[in-house]
C-alpha positions as CSV (number, residue, x, y, z in Angstrom):
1,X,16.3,-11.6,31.1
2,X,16.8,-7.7,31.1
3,X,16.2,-6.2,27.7
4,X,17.1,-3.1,26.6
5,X,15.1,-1.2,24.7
6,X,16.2,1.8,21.9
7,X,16.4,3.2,18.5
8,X,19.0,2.3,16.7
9,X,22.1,4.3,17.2
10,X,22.6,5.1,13.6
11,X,23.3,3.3,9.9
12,X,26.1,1.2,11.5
13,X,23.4,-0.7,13.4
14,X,21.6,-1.3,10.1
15,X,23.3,-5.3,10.1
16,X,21.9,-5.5,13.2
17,X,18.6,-4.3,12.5
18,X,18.6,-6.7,9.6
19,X,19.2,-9.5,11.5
20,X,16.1,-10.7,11.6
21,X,14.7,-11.7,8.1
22,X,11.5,-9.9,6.2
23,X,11.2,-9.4,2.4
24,X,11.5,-5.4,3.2
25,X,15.2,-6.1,4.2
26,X,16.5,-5.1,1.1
27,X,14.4,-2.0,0.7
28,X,15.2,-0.7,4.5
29,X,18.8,0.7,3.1
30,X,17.6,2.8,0.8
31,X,14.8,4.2,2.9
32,X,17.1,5.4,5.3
33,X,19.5,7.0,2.6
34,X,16.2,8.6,1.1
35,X,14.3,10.2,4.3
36,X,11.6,7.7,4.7
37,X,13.2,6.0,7.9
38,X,14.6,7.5,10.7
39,X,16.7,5.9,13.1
40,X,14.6,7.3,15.5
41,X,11.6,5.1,14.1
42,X,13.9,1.8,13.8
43,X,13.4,0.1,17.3
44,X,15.2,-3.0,18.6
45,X,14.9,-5.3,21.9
46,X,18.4,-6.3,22.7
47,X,18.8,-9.3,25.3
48,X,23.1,-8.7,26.0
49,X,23.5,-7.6,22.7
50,X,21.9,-10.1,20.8
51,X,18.1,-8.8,18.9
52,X,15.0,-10.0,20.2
53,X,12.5,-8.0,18.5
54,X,12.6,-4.6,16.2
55,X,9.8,-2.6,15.1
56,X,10.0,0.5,12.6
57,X,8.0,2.8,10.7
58,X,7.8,4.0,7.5
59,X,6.5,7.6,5.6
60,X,6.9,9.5,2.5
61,X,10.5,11.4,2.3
62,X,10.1,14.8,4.6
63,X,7.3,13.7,6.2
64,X,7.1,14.6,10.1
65,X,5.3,11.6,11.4
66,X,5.8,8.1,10.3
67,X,2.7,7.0,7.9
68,X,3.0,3.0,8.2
69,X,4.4,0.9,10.8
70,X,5.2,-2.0,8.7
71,X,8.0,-4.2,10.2
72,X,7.3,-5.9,13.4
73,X,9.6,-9.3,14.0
74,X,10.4,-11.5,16.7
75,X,12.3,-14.2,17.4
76,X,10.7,-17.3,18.9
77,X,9.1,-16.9,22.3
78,X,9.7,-13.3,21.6
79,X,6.4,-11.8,21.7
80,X,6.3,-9.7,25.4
81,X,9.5,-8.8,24.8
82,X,7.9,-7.7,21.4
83,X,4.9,-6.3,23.0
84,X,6.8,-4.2,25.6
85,X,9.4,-2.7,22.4
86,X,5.9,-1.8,20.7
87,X,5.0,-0.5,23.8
88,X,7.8,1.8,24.5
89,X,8.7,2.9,20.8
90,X,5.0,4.1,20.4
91,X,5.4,5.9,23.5
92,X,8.5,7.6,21.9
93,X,7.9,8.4,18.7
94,X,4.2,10.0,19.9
95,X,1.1,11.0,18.0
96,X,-1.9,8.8,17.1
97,X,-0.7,5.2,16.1
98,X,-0.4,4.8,12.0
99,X,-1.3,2.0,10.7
100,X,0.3,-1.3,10.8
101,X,0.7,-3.6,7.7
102,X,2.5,-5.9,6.6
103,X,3.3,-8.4,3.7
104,X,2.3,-12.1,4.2
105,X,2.3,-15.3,1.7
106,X,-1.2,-15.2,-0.5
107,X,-1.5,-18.6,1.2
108,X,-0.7,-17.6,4.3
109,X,-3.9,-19.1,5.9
110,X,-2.5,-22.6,5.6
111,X,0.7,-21.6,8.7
112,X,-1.2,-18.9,10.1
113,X,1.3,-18.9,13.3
114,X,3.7,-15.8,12.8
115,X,1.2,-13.9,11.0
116,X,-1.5,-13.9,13.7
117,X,1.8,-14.3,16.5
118,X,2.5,-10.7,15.0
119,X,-1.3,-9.8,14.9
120,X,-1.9,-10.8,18.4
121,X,1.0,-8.6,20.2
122,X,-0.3,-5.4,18.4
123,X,-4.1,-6.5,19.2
124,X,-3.2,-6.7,23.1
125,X,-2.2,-2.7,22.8
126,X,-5.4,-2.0,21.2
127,X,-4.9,-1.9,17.8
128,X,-7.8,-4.2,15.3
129,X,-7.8,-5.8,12.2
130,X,-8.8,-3.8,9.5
131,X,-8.4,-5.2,6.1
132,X,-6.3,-7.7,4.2
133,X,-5.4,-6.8,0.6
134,X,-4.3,-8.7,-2.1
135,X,-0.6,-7.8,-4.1
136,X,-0.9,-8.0,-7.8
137,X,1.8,-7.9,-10.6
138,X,1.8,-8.0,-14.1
139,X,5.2,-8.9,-15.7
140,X,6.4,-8.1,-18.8
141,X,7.0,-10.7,-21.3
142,X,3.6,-11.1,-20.1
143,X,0.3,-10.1,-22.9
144,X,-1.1,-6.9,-22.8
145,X,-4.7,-7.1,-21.6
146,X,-6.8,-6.1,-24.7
147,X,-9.4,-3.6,-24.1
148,X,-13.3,-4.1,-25.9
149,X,-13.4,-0.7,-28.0
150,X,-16.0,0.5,-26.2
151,X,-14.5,3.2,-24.8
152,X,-12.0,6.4,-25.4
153,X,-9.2,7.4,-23.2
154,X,-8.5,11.4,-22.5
155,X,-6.1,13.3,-19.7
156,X,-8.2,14.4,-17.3
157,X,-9.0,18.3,-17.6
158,X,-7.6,19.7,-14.8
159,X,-8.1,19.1,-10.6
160,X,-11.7,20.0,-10.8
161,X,-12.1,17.1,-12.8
162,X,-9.9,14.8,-10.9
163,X,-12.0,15.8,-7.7
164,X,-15.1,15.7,-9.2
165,X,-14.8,12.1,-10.4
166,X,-12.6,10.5,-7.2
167,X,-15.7,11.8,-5.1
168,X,-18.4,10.5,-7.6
169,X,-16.4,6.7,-7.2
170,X,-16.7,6.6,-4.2
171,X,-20.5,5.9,-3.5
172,X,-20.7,2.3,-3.2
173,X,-17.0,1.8,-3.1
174,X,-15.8,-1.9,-1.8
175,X,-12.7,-0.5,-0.5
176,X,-12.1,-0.7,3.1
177,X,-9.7,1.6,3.6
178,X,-12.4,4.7,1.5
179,X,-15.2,3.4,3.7
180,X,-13.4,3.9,6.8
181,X,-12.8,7.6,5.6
182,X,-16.3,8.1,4.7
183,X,-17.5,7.2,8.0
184,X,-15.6,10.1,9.5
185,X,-15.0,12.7,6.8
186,X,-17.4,13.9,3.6
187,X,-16.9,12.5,0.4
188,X,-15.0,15.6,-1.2
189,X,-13.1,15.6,1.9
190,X,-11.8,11.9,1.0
191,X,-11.5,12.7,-2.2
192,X,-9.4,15.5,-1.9
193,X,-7.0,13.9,0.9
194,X,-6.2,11.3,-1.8
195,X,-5.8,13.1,-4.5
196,X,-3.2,15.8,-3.2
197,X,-2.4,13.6,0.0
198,X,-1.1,10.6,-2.2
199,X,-1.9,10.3,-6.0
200,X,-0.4,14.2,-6.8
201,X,3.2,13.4,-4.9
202,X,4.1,10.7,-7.5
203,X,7.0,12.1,-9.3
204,X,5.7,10.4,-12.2
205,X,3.8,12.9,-15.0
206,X,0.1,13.6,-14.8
207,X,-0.6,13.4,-18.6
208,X,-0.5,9.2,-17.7
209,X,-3.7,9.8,-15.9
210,X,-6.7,8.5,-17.9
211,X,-10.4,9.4,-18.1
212,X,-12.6,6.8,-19.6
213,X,-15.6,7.8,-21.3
214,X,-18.5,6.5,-23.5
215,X,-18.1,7.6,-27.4
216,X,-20.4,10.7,-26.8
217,X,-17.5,11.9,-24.1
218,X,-19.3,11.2,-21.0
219,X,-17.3,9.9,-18.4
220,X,-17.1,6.5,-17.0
221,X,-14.0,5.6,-15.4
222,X,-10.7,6.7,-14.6
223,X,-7.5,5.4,-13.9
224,X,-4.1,6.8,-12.0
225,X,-1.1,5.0,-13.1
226,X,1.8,6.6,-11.8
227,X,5.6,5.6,-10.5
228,X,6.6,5.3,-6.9
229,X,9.6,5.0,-4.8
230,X,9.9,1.2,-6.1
231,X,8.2,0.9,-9.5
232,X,5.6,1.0,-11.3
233,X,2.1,0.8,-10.1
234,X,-1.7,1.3,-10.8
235,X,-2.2,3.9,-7.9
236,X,-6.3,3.9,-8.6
237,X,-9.1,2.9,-10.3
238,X,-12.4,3.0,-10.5
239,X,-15.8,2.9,-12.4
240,X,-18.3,5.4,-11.8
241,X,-21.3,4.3,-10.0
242,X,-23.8,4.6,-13.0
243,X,-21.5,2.0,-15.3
244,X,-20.7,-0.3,-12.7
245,X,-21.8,-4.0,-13.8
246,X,-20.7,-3.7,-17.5
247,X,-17.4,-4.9,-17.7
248,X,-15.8,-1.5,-18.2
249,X,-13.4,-2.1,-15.2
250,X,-11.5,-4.5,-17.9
251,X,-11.3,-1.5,-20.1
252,X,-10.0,1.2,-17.7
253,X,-7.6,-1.7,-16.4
254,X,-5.8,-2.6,-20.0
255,X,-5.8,1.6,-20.5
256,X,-3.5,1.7,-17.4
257,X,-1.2,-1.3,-17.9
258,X,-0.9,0.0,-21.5
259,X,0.3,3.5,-20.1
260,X,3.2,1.9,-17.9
261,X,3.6,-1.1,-20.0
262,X,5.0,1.5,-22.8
263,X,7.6,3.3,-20.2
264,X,11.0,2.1,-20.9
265,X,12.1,-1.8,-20.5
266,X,14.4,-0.3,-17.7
267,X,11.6,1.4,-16.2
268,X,10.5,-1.6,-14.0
269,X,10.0,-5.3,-14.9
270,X,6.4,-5.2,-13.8
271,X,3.6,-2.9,-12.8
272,X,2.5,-3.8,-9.1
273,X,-1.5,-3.3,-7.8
274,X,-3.4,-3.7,-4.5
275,X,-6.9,-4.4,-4.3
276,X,-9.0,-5.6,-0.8
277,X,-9.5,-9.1,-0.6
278,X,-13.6,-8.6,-0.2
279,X,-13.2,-6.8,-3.9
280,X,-14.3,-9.6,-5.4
281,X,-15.0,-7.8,-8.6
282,X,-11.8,-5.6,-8.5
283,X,-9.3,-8.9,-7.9
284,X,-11.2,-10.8,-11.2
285,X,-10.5,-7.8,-13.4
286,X,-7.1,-8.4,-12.1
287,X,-6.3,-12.0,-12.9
288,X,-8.5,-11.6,-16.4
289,X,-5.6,-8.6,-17.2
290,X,-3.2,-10.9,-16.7
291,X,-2.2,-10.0,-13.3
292,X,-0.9,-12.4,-10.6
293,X,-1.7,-12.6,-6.5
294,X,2.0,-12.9,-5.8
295,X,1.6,-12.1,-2.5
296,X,-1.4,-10.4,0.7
297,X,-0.8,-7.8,3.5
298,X,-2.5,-7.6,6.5
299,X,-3.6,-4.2,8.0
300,X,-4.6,-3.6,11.5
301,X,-5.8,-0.2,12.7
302,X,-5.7,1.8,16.2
């Protein structure tokens, strides 16, 4: 068959684009209307007319480069015709290949065929599995996880701070994703890229930011809850490296789903998390607050 390969020619393609199911289907509307697709980064194999494959990316309204590519669908016995889309689009939109992820059932193990389908047309033009992570919700109607009493909450007093503590975390940290970074970059370096690269853009207010600390005031943890362009969410934790092992991550965890928790009904009906799944300790504090795996995502890197 001869396929034609192509952006999408503008919004009135988007039925087309859609044609091909994904839970982000929904979302891929408003993204469009908001900045953070282009057309020019929503790809489609046509065979006559009719779609084969699509691929598109996904970044932070303004951006100049797409930041995920996180829809990649096929139909059946679509995968070179999926390959050579990935193939050409990359070519097109330019630059160093972001990231790929994308949302899978918690279960997904037990029918791993279009997961690792998906996985294996990306892996044949060089890109390597990086991480899967685990999606975690808390609902309302739900209980409020009840922290110990150990420990006293604060704001955090100022970026120095905020800096000074996201680089102390992250010696020994179990997150892929940090470790990667710290194999290429210095710790303040990471630190500061997520700080004012991610955690600082959420139009939600700072003074929901938390510092744990021990009665005395010295610091122990810290947590970021914050809003996105969807909800709700717990944008970071984390326990400093001299209080690890003590149960504080409980603590710092019912802080933050107390912060968001008390936001409007209408705010969101739940607060949304990610954590790796080789974060044994982070996913436990998880479920204990009342959290549920509703659903993984797969990463693969270039």
């Amino acid at each position: 068959m001869a396929l034609t390969f192509r952006p999408i020619a503008g919004p009135d393609e988007l039925d087309l684009f859609l044609s091909l199911p994904y839970t982000l289907n929904d979302e891929i509307p408003d993204d469009l209307a908001g900045g953070r697709r282009r057309t020019g980064w929503m790809w489609v194999a046509l065979d006559e007319g009719r779609l084969v494959a699509r691929v598109a990316w996904w970044s932070r309204a303004g951006a100049a480069e797409p930041h995920l590519m996180d829809i990649l669908d096929f139909v059946v016995g679509g995968d070179a015709a999926a390959e050579e889309l990935v193939r050409t689009a990359l070519a097109a939109v330019g630059g160093t290949p972001p990231e790929y992820m994308r949302f899978v059932p918690a279960g997904w193990r037990d029918d791993p065929g279009d997961v690792e389908a998906r996985m294996a047309v990306l892996g044949r033009l060089g890109a390597r599995p990086l991480v899967e992570r685990r999606n975690m919700e808390w609902r309302r109607g739900a209980p409020l996880p009840a922290g110990s009493g150990r420990l006293k909450f604060r704001s955090f007093g100022g970026t120095g701070e905020a800096l000074a503590l996201l680089t102390a975390a992250l010696e020994g940290t179990l997150d892929a994703h940090s470790r990667a970074d710290l194999r290429r970059h210095a710790a303040g370096d990471v630190a500061a890229a997520h700080l004012h690269g991610e955690l600082a853009r959420y139009p939600s207010p700072r003074d929901w930011w938390r510092v744990a600390t021990l009665p005395g005031g010295d610091p122990v943890g810290f947590v970021f809850p914050a809003r996105n362009d969807y909800g709700l969410i717990i944008a970071y934790i984390g326990v400093l490296p001299g209080h690890r092992g003590r149960g504080y991550i409980d603590d710092v965890l019912a802080e933050g789903t107390r912060v968001l928790a008390a936001q409007p009904p209408g705010a969101a009906p739940r607060i949304r998390a990610t954590t790796d799944v080789t974060n044994v300790p982070m996913a436990e504090a998880f479920l204990r607050a009342g959290y549920v795996n509703y659903r993984n995502e797969v990463t693969m890197v270039w």
